[in-house]
VOGULO-815494 format. One record per residue: residue in three letters; x, y, z of N, C-alpha, C in turn. Coordinates in steps of 0.2 Angstrom, whole numbers, plus 2048, in hexadecimal, padded with zeros to 3 digits. Last residue first. Example, Ala and Ser with C-alpha at 12.3 -4.5 7.8 and 13.67 -1.06 7.14 Angstrom:
+------+-----+-----+-----+------+------+------+-----+-----+-----+
| code | nxx | nyy | nzz | caxx | cayy | cazz | cxx | cyy | czz |
+------+-----+-----+-----+------+------+------+-----+-----+-----+
|  SER | 840 | 7F5 | 823 |  844 |  7FB |  824 | 840 | 800 | 827 |
|  ALA | 842 | 7E4 | 827 |  83E |  7EA |  827 | 842 | 7F0 | 827 |
+------+-----+-----+-----+------+------+------+-----+-----+-----+
//
This chain:
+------+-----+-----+-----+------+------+------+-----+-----+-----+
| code | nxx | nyy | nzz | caxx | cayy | cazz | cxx | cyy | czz |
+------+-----+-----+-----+------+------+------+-----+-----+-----+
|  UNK | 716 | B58 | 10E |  71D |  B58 |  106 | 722 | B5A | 10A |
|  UNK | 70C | B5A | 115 |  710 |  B56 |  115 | 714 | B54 | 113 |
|  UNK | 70B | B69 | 110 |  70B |  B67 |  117 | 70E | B61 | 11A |
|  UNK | 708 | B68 | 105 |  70C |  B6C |  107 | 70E | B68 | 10D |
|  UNK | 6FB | B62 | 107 |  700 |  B5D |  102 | 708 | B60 | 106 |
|  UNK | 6F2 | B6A | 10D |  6F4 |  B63 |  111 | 6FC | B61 | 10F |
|  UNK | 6F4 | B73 | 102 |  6F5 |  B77 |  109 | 6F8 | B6F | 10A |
|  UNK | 6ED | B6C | 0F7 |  6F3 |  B6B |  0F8 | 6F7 | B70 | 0FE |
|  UNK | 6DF | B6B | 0FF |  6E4 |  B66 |  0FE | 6E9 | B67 | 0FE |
|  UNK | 6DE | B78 | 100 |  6DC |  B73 |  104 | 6E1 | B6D | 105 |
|  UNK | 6D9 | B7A | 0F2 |  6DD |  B7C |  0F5 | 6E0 | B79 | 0FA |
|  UNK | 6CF | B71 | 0EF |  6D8 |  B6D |  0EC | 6DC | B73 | 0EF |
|  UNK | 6C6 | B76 | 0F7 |  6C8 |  B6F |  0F7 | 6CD | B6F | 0F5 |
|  UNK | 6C5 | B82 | 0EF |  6C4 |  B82 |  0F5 | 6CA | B7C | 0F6 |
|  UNK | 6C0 | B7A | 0E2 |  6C6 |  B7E |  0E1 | 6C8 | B80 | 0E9 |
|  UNK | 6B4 | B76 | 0E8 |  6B8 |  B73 |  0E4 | 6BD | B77 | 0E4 |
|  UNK | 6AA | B80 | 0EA |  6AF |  B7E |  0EF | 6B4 | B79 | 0ED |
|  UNK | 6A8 | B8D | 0E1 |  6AD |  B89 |  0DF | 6AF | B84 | 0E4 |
|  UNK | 699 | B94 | 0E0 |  69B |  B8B |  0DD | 6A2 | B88 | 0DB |
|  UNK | 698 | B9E | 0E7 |  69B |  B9D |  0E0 | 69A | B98 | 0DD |
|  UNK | 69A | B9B | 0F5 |  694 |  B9C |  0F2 | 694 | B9D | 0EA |
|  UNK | 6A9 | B95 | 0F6 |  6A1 |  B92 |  0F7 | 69A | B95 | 0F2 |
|  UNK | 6AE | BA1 | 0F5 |  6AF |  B9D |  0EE | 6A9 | B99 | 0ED |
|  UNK | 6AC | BA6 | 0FD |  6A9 |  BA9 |  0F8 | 6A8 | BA6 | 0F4 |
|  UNK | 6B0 | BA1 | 108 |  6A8 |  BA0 |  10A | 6A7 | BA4 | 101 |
|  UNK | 6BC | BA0 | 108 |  6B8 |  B99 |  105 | 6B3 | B9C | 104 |
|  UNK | 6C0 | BB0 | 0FE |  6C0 |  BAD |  103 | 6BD | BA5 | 102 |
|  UNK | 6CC | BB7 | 0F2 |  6C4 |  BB4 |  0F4 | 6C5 | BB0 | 0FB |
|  UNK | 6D6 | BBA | 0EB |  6D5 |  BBB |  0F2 | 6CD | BBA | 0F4 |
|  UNK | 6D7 | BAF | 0E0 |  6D6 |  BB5 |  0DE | 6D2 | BBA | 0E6 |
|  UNK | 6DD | BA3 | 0E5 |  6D6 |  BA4 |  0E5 | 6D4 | BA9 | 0E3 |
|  UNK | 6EA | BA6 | 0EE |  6EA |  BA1 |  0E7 | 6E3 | BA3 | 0E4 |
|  UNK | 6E6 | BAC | 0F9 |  6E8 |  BAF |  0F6 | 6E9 | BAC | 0EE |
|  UNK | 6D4 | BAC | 100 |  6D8 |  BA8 |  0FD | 6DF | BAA | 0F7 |
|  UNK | 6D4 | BB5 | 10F |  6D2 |  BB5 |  108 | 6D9 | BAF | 107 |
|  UNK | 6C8 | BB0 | 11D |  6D0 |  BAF |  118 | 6D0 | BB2 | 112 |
|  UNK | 6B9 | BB1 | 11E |  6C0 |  BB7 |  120 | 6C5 | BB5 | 11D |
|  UNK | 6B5 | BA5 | 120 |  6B2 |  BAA |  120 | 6B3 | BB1 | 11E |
|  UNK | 6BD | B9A | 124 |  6B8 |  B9B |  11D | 6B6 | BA0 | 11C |
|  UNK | 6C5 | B9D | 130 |  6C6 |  B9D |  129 | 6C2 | BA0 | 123 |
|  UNK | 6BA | B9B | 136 |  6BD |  BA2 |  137 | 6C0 | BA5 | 132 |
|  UNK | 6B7 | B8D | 138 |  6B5 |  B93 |  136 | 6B5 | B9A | 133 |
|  UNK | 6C4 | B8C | 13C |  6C3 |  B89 |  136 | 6BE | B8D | 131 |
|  UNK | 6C3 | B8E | 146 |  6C7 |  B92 |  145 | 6C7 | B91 | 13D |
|  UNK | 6B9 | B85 | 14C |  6B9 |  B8E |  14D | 6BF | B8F | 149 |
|  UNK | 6BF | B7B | 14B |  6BA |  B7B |  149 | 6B9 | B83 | 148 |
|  UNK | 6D1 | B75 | 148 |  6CB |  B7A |  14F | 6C5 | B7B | 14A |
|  UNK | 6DB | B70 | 143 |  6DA |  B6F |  14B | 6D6 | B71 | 14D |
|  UNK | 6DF | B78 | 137 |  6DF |  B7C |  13C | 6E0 | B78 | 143 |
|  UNK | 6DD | B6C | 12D |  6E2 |  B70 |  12F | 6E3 | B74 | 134 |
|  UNK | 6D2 | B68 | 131 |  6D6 |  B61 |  131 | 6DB | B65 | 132 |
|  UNK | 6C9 | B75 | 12D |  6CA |  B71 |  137 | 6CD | B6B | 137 |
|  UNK | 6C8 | B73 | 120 |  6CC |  B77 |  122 | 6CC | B76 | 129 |
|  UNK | 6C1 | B67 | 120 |  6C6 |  B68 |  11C | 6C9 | B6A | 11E |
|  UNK | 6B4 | B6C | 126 |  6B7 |  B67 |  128 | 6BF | B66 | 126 |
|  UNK | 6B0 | B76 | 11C |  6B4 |  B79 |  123 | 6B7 | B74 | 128 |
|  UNK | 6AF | B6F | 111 |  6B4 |  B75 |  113 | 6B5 | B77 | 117 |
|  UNK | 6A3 | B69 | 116 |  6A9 |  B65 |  113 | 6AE | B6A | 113 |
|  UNK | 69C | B73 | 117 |  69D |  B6F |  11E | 6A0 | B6B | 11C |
|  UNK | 697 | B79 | 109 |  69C |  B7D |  110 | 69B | B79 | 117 |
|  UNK | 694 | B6E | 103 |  69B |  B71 |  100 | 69D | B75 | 106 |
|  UNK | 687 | B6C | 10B |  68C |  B67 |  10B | 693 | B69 | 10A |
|  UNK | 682 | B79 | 105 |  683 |  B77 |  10E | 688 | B71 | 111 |
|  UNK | 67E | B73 | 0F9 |  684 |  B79 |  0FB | 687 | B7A | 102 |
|  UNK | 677 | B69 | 0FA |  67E |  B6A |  0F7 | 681 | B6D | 0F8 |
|  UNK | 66C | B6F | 102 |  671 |  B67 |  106 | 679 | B67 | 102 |
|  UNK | 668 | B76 | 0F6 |  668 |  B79 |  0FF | 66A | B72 | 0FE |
|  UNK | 664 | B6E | 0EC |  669 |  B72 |  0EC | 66B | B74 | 0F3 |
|  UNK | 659 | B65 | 0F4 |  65F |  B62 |  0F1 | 665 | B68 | 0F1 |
|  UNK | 650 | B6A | 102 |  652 |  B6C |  0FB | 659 | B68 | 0FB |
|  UNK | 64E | B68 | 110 |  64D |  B61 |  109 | 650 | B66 | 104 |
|  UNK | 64B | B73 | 113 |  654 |  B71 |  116 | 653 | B69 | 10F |
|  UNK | 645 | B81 | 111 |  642 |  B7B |  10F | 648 | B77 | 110 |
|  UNK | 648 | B8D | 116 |  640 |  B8A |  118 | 642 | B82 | 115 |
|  UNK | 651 | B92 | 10D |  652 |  B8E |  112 | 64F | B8B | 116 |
|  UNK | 649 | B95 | 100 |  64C |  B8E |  101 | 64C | B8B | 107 |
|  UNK | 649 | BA3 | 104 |  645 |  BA0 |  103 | 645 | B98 | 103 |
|  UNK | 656 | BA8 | 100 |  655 |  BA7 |  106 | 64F | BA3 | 108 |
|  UNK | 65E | B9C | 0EF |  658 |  BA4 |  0F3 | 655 | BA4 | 0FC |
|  UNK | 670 | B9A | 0F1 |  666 |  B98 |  0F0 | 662 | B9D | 0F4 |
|  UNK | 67C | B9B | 0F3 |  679 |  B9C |  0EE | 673 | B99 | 0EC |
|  UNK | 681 | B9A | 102 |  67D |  B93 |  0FE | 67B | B94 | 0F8 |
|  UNK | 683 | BA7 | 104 |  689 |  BA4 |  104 | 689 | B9D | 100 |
|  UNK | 676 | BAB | 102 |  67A |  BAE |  0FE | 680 | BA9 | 0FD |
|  UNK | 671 | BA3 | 10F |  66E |  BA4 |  109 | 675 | BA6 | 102 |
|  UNK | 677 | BA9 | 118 |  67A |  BA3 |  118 | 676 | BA2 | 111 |
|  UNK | 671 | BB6 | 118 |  678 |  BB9 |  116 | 67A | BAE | 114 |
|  UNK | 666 | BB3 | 11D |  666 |  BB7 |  118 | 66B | BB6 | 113 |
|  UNK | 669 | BB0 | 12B |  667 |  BAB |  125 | 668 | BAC | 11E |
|  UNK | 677 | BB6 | 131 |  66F |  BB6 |  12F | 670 | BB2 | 12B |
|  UNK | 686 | BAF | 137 |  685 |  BB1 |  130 | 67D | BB0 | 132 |
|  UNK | 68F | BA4 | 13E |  68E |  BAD |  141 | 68B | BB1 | 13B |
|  UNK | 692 | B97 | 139 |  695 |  B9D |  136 | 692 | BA4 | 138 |
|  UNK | 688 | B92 | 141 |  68F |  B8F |  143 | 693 | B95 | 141 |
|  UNK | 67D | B96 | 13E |  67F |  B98 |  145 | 687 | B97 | 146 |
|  UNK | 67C | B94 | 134 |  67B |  B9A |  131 | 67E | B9B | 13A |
|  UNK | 67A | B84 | 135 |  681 |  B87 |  133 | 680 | B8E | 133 |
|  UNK | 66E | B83 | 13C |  674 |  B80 |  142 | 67A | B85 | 13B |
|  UNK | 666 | B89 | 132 |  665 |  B8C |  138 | 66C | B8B | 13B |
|  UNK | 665 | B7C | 128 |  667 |  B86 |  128 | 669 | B89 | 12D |
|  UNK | 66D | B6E | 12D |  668 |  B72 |  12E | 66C | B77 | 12D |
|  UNK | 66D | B61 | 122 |  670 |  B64 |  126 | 66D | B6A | 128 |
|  UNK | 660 | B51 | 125 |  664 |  B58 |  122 | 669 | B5D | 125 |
|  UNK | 65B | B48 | 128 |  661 |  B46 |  125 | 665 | B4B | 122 |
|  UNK | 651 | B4B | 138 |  652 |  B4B |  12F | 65A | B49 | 12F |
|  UNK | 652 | B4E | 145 |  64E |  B4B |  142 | 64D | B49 | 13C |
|  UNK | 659 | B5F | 144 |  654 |  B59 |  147 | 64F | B53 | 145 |
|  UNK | 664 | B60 | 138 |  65D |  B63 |  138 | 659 | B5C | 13E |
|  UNK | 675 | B60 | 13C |  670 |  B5D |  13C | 668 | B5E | 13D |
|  UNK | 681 | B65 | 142 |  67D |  B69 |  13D | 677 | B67 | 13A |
|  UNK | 686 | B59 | 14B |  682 |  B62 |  14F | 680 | B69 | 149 |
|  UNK | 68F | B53 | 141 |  688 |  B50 |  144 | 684 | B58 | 148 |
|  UNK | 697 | B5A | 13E |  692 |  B5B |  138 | 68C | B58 | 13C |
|  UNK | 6A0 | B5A | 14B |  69C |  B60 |  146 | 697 | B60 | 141 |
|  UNK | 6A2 | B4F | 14C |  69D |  B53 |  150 | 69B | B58 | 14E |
|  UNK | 6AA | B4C | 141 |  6A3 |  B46 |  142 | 69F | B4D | 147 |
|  UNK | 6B3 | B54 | 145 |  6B0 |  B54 |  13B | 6AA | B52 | 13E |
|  UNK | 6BA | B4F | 151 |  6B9 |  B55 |  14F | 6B4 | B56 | 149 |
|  UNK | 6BD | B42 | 14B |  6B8 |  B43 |  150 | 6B7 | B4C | 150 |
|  UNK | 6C6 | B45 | 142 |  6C2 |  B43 |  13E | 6BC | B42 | 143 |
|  UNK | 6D0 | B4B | 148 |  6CD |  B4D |  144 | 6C5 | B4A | 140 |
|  UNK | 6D1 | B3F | 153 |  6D1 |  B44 |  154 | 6CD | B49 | 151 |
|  UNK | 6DA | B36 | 149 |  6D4 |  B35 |  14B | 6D1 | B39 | 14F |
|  UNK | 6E3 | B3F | 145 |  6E0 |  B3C |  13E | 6D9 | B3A | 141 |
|  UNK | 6EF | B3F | 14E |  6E8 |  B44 |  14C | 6E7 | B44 | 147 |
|  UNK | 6ED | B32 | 150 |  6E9 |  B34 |  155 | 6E8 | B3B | 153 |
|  UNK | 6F5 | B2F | 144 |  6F0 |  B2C |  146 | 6EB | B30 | 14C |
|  UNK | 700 | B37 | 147 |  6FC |  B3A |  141 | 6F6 | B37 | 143 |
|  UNK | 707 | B31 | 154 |  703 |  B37 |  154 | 6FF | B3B | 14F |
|  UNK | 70A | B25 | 14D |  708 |  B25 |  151 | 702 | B2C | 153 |
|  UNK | 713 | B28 | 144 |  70E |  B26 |  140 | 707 | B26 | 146 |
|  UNK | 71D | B2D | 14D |  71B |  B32 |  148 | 714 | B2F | 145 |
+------+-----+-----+-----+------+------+------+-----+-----+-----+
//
């Protein structure tokens, strides 16, 4: 048993590594607007709203706030593809689930909200669940 967590423990977390690495601004230490607005099937426009920064920003991938909030939704879909197993579906999640604990919001809303914290401990106690 401890056998199989481990392999899909390492698994996930190769799964996580390519992911975040194929959001990466060419070149830079940043995550790119474009690679997540592609990843989430979402205009730029709309990945703006979801980022709670003016579309205007996305020109700019150095913005500090841009990197934080694009970090809160690649940490949340990493999260939620440790439970799923799938990177698509993980997405699919974010985008679409409504959260029913969440006042039925979805992550992508909460995200844009500034709740991905509250996201996270969902998250969590899903995994806890899971293990208990």
């Amino acid at each position: 048993m401890a056998t199989a967590f481990l392999v899909d423990e390492q698994r996930a977390t190769r799964l996580a590594s390519g992911f975040v690495a194929s959001l990466q601004e060419p070149k830079t230490p940043y995550i790119s607007p474009k690679r997540v607005a592609h990843v989430l099937g979402v205009q730029l426009s709309r990945l703006a709203e979801i980022a709670g920064v003016h579309r205007n920003t996305l020109s700019n991938p150095a913005s500090e706030r841009l990197q934080d909030r694009l970090r809160d939704m690649v940490r949340v879909i990493v999260a939620a593809s440790e439970l799923t197993g799938d990177i698509e579906q993980a997405v699919y999640w974010f985008r679409n689930e409504p959260i029913v604990t969440l006042k039925r919001q979805t992550a992508a809303e909460l995200v844009a909200a500034g709740h991905s914290d509250a996201v996270m401990t969902h998250l969590s106690e899903l995994v806890d669940g899971a293990n208990g």
